[in-house]
C-alpha positions in Angstrom: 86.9 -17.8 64.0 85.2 -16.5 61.1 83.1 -13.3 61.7 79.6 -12.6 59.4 79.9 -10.5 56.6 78.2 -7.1 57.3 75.2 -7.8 54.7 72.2 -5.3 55.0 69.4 -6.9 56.3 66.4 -7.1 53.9 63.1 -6.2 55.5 59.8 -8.3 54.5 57.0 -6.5 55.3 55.2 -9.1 56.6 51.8 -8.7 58.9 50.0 -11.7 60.2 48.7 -12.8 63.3 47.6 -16.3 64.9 44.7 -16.7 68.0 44.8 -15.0 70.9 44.5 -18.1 72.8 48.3 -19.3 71.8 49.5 -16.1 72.9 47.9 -15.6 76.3 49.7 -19.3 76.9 53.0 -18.2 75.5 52.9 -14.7 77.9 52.1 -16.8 80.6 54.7 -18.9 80.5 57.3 -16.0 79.6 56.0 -14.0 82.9 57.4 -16.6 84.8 60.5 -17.3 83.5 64.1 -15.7 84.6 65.6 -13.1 82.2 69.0 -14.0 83.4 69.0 -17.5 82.0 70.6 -18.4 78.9 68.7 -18.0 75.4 68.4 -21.6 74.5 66.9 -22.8 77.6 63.7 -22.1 77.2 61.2 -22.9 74.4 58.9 -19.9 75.1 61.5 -17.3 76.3 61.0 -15.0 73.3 57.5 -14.6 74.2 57.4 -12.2 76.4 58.3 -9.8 73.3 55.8 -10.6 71.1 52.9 -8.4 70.3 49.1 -9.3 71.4 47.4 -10.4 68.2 43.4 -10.4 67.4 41.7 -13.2 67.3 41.7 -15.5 64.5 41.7 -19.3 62.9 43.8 -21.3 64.5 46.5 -21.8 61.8 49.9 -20.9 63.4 52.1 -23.4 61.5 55.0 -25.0 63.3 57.4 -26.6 60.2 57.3 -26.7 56.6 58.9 -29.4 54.1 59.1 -29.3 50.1 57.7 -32.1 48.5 60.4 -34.1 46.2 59.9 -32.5 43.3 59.9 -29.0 44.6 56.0 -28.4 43.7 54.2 -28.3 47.1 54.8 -27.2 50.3 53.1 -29.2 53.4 53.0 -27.2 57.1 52.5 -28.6 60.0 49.3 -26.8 61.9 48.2 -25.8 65.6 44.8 -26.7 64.6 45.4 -30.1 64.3 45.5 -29.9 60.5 48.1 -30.2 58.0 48.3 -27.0 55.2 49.1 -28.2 51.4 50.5 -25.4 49.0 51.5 -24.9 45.7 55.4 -24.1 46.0 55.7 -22.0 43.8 52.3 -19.6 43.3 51.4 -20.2 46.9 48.0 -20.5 46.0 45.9 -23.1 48.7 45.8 -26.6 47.7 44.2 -28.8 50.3 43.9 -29.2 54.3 44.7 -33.1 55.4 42.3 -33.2 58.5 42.1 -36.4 60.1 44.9 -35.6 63.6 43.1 -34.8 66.8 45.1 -32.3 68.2 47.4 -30.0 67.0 50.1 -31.1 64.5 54.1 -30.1 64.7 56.0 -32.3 62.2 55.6 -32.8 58.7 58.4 -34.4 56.0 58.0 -35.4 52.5 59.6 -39.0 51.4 62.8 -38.0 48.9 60.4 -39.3 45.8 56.9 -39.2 45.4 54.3 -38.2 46.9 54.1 -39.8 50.3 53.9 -37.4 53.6 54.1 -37.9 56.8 52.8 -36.0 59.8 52.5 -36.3 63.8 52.2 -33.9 67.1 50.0 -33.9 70.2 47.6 -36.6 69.1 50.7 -39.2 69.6 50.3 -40.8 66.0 52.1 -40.6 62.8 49.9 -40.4 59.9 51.3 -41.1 55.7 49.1 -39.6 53.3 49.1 -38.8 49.8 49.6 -35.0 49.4 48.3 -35.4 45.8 45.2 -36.5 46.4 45.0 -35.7 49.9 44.5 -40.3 50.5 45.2 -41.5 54.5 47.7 -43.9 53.0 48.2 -45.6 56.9 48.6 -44.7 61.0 51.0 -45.1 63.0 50.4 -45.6 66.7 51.4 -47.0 69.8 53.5 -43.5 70.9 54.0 -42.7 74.5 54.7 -39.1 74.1 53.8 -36.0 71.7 55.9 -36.5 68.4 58.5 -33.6 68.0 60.2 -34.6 64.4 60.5 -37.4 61.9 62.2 -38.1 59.0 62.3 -40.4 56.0 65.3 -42.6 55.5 66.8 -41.7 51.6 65.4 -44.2 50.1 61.6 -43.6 51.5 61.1 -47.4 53.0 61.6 -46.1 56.6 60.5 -43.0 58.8 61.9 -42.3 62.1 60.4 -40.7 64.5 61.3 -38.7 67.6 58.8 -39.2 70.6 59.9 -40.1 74.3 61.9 -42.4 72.1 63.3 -42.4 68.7 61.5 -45.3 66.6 61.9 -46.2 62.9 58.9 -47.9 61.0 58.1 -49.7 57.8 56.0 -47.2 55.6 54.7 -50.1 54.1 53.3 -52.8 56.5 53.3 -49.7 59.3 55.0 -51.7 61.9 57.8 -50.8 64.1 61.4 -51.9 63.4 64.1 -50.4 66.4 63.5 -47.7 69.1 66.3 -46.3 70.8 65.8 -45.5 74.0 66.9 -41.9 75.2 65.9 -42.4 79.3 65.5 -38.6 80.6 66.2 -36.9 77.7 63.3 -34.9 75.4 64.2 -34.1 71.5 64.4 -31.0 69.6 65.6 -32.0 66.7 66.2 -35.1 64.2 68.1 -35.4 61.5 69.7 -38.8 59.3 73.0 -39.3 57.4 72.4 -39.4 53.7 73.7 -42.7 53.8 71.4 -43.9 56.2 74.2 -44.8 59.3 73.9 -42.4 61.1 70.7 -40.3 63.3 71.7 -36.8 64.6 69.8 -35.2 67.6 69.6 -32.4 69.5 68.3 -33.5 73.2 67.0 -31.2 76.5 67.8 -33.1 79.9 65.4 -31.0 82.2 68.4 -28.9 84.7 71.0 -29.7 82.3 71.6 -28.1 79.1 71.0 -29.1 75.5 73.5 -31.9 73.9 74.0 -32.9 70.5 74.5 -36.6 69.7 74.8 -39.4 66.7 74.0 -42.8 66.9 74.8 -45.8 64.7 71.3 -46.9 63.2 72.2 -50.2 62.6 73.0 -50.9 66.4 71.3 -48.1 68.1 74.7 -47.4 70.0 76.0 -43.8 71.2 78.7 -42.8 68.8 79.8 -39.3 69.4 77.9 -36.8 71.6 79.0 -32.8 72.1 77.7 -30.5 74.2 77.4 -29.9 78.3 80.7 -27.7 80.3 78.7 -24.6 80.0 77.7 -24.6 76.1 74.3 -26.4 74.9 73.4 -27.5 71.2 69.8 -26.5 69.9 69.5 -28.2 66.6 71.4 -30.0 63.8 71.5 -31.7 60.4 74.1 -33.0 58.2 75.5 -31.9 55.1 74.5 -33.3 52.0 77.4 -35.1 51.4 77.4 -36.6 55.4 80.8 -35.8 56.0 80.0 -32.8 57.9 77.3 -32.1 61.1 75.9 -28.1 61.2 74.7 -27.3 65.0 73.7 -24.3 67.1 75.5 -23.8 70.2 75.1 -21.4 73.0 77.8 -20.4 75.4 77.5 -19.2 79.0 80.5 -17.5 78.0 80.7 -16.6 74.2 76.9 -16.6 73.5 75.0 -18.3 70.3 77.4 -19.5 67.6 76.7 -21.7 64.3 79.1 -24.1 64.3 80.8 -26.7 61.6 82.3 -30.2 62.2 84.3 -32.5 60.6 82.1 -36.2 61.2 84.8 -38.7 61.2 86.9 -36.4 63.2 85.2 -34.3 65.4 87.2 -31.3 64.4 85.7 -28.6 64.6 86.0 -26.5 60.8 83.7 -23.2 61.2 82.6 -21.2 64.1 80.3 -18.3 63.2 79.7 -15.8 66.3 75.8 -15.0 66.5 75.8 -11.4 68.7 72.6 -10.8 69.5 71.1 -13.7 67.0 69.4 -16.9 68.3 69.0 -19.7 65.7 66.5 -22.6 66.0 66.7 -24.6 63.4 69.3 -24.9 60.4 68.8 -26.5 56.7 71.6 -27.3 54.6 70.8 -26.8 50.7 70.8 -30.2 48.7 73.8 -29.1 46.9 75.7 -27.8 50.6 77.2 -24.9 49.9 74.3 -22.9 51.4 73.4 -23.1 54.9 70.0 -21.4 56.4 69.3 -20.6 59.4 65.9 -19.2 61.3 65.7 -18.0 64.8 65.1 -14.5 66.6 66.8 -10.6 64.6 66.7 -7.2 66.0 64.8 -5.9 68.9 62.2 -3.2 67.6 60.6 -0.6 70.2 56.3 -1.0 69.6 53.6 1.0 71.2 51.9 -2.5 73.3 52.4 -2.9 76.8 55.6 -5.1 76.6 57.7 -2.4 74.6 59.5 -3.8 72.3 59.6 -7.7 70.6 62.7 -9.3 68.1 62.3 -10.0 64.9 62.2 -13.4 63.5 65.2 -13.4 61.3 66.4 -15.8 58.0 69.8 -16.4 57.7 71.5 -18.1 54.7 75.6 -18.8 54.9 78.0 -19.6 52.9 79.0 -22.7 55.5 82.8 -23.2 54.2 84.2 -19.2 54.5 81.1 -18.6 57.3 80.1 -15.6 55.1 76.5 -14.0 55.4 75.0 -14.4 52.0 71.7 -12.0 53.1 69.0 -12.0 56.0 65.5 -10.8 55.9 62.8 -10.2 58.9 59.9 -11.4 59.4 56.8 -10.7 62.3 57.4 -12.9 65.5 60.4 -13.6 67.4 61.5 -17.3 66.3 61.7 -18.1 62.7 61.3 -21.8 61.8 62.0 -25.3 59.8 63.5 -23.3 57.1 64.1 -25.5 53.9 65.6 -25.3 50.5 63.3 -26.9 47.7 65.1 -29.5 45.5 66.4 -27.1 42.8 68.7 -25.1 45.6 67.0 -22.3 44.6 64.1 -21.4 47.1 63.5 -21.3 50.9 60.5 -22.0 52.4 60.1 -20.4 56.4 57.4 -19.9 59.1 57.4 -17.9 61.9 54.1 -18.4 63.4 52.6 -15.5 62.0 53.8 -16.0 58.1 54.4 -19.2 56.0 56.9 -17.8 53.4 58.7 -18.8 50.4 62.1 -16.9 49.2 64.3 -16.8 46.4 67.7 -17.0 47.1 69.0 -16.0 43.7 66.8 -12.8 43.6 67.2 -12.1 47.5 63.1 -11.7 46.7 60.1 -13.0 48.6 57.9 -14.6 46.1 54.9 -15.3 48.2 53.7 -15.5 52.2 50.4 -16.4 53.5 49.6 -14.3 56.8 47.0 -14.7 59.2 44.9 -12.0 60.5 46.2 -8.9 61.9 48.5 -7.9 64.6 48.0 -4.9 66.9 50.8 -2.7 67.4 
């Protein structure tokens, strides 16, 4: 088992703040949850640490996703909206408006311009992030939609709802579903050849699994996960040979893990202390591997004491080396992403949408929102 290097963390100073509406949920939800149970089994467990913000516009963003060719960055927004930026100034480009309710998935095709979004409104919408064009809907979802993803050659998205569905992004109509019965998704991810569909899946009293399916036949091929350890999130490796996942343990606690595809073999096992990770990126090249979850515990002057830090990870996923870590505001960093060049990440924590530069170890720009009250 391969230990993190002991790299110095390297502190953003990053202030924002979302609506106090969001938070008031989030606290009362936390109040009621057990402090005993184990980190991953909860989606609002870190909330009870998190400072009281002042009002403000509704503009906590959930995901983020580079366009192809590495020049804007979409985010998916509570207030039903979807944030365009340019990737590399981070200067505001346009706000795609036409969702209902709040929006918490967005992808980019792998060429052109083509986007797609969903969330609470239970429809997928293409557009045009250039111009900003409703290219076409897609409806008929019986659930909120948690992730989607293009297929590599752009003809197909799938997306996670109750079910897992893949649709022509031409004509807009469905082609499969596969049917996951009890089971709610955190997270989706598809082999670079297109065989393959990687989740991460909650069973409500049971703890989280990961599991691959064949796309072609929609049959169960491998699944991990369950005996007293639970997988958060996953993707594959650029290459598909290998699948990245966060585990916890009742016994050993969070881990980043490594497996070999065709083999199940485990290859990497990264022990996490005190870290939680939520969601992982491979780089397009895969020899980096980020991370975002929950840091270090800070004392603060507000009536809960103290809150973690949402923390950015990036390994080195063959030796399980730390490459560097920065903080950010809130407790759960997430949807971080490399742009197509290797050579950014792109993050958001709730209060900050954030771009980083991996050569430099630098921040080059973060839009916050509002202020937060210590």
């Amino acid at each position: 088992m391969v230990q993190p290097k002991n790299v110095p963390h390297q502190t953003s100073s990053i202030r924002g703040d979302f609506y106090m509406l969001y938070i008031a949920v989030l606290l009362t939800l936390s109040a009621t949850m057990s402090p005993s149970q184990p980190a991953f089994s909860q989606e609002a467990d870190e909330s009870a640490k998190e400072e009281k913000v002042a009002a403000g516009p509704n503009t906590y963003v959930h995901c983020v996703s580079f366009s192809a060719d590495g020049k804007l960055l979409a985010g998916a927004s509570f207030d039903s909206t979807v944030k365009i930026w340019d990737a590399q100034s981070g200067d505001f480009v346009r706000s795609l408006s036409d969702h209902k309710l709040s929006v918490r998935a967005v992808a980019f095709a792998p060429q052109g311009s083509l986007l797609a979004s969903g969330g609470h409104d239970r429809q997928v919408i293409l557009w045009d992030a250039n111009t900003g064009r409703r290219v076409q809907t897609l409806e008929g979802f019986a659930e909120i939609i948690k992730d989607l993803k293009f297929t590599a050659d752009g003809k197909t998205v799938w997306v996670a709802g109750n079910d897992i569905t893949s649709w022509d992004v031409e004509t807009g109509k469905k082609l499969s579903t596969i049917k996951l019965g009890a089971a709610h998704v955190r997270s989706l991810y598809l082999s670079p050849d297109n065989q393959s569909l990687a989740l991460s899946v909650f069973i409500q009293g049971k703890h989280q699994t990961g599991r691959i399916y064949d796309l072609k036949s929609g049959k169960l091929k491998r699944s991990f996960g369950g005996n007293g350890w639970g997988v958060y999130s996953v993707c594959f490796s650029p290459d598909g040979k290998h699948l990245a996942g966060t585990i916890y343990s009742l016994k050993d606690g969070p881990k980043l893990q490594v497996w070999n595809i065709q083999t199940g073999e485990l290859q990497q096992s990264i022990t996490l202390y005190n870290k939680n990770i939520w969601s992982i990126s491979y780089s397009p090249d895969g020899t980096m591997l980020a991370s975002g979850g929950t840091g270090r515990t800070i004392r603060t002057v507000n009536p809960a004491g103290s809150r973690q830090e949402s923390e950015l990870t990036i390994w080195d996923p063959s030796s399980g080396e730390m490459r560097t870590s920065i903080n950010g505001v809130l407790s759960r960093l997430r949807s971080p992403c490399f742009s197509p060049d290797n050579k950014r990440v792109a993050y958001c924590d709730g209060a900050t949408v954030a771009v980083f530069d991996v050569e430099s170890e630098n921040e080059l720009w973060s839009r916050n929102y509002g202020s937060i009250l210590r």
